[in-house]
C-alpha positions in Angstrom: -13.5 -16.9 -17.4 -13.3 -20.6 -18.3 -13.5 -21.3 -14.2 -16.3 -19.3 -13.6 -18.4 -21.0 -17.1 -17.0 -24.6 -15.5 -17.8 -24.1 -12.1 -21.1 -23.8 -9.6 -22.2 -20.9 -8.0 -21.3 -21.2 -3.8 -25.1 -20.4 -3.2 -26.9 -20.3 -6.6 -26.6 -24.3 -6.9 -28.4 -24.4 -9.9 -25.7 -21.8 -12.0 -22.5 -21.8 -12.7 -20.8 -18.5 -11.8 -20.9 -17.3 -15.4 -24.4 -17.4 -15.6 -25.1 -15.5 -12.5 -22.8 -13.2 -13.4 -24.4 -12.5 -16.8 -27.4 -12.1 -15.0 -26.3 -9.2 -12.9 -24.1 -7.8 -15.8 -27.0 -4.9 -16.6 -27.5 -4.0 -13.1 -23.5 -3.3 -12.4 -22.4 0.5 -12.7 -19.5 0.7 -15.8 -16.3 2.9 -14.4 -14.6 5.1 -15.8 -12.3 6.2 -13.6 -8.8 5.6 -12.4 -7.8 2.7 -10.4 -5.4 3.6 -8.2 -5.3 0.3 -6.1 -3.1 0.1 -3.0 -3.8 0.1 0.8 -2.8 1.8 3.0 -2.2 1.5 7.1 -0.9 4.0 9.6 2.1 3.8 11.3 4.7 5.7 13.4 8.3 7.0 13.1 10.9 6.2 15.1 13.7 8.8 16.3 16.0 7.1 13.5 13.4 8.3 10.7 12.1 4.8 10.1 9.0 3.5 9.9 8.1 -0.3 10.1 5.8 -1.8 7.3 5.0 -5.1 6.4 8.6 -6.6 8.1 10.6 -3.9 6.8 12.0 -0.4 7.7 12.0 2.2 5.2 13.6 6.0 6.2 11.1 9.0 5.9 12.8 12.6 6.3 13.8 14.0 9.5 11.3 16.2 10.3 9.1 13.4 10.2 10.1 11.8 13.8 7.9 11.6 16.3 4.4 12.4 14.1 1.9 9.5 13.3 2.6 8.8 9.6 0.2 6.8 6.9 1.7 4.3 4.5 -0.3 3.4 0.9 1.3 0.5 -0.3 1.3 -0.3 -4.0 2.4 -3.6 -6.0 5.6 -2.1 -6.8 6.3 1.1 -4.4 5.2 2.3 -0.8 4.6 6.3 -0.3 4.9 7.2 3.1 2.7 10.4 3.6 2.5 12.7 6.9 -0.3 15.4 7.2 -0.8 15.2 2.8 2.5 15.6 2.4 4.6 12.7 1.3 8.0 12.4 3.6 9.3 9.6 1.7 8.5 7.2 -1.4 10.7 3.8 -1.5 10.2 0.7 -4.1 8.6 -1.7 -2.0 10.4 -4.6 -0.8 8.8 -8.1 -0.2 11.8 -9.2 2.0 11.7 -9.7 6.1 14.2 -7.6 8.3 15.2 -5.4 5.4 15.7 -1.3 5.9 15.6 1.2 3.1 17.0 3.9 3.2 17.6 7.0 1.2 20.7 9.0 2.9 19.2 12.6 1.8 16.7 11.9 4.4 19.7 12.1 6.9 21.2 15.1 5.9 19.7 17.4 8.4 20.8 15.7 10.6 24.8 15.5 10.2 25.5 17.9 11.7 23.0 17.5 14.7 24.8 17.1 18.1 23.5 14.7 20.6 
């Protein structure tokens, strides 16, 4: 608050941002409901149940491979959702070249022959 009362509006010259702000104060909507803030990208498995997001791999269940995929990302967790469904769900790491993995999301495939 004390930048936007100490500083110019960019294009109203004549205001500081506070003041503009006040002035569009009664026209703004009030919300109520629940912020669930995150974004989210799509993304693909590979045939080792990973998917690649943001520099990182993180495992999804088997059944997952080979199906487009779409990953919300929170602050502090990344969901990784095929179809509705989520296939995996993995604290979210702000590392480079890290994999995550959960080994129940190999299980099926232990005893899989190649």
């Amino acid at each position: 608050m004390a930048h936007a009362q100490a500083h110019r509006h960019p294009e109203r010259t004549d205001q500081t941002i506070w003041e503009v702000f006040e002035a569009e104060r009664p026209q703004l909507v009030p919300y109520s409901g629940r912020f669930d803030g995150f974004h989210a990208v799509p993304a693909s498995v590979s045939k080792t149940c990973l998917v690649r997001f943001d520099q990182n791999k993180y495992s999804v269940v088997a059944s997952a491979v080979g199906r487009p995929v779409e990953v919300p990302a929170y602050a502090d967790r990344i969901i990784i959702r095929q179809d509705g469904r989520i296939v995996a769900e993995h604290p979210r790491s702000f590392g480079r070249g890290e994999t995550i993995y959960n080994p129940w999301h190999y299980v099926p495939c232990a005893g899989a022959r190649p």
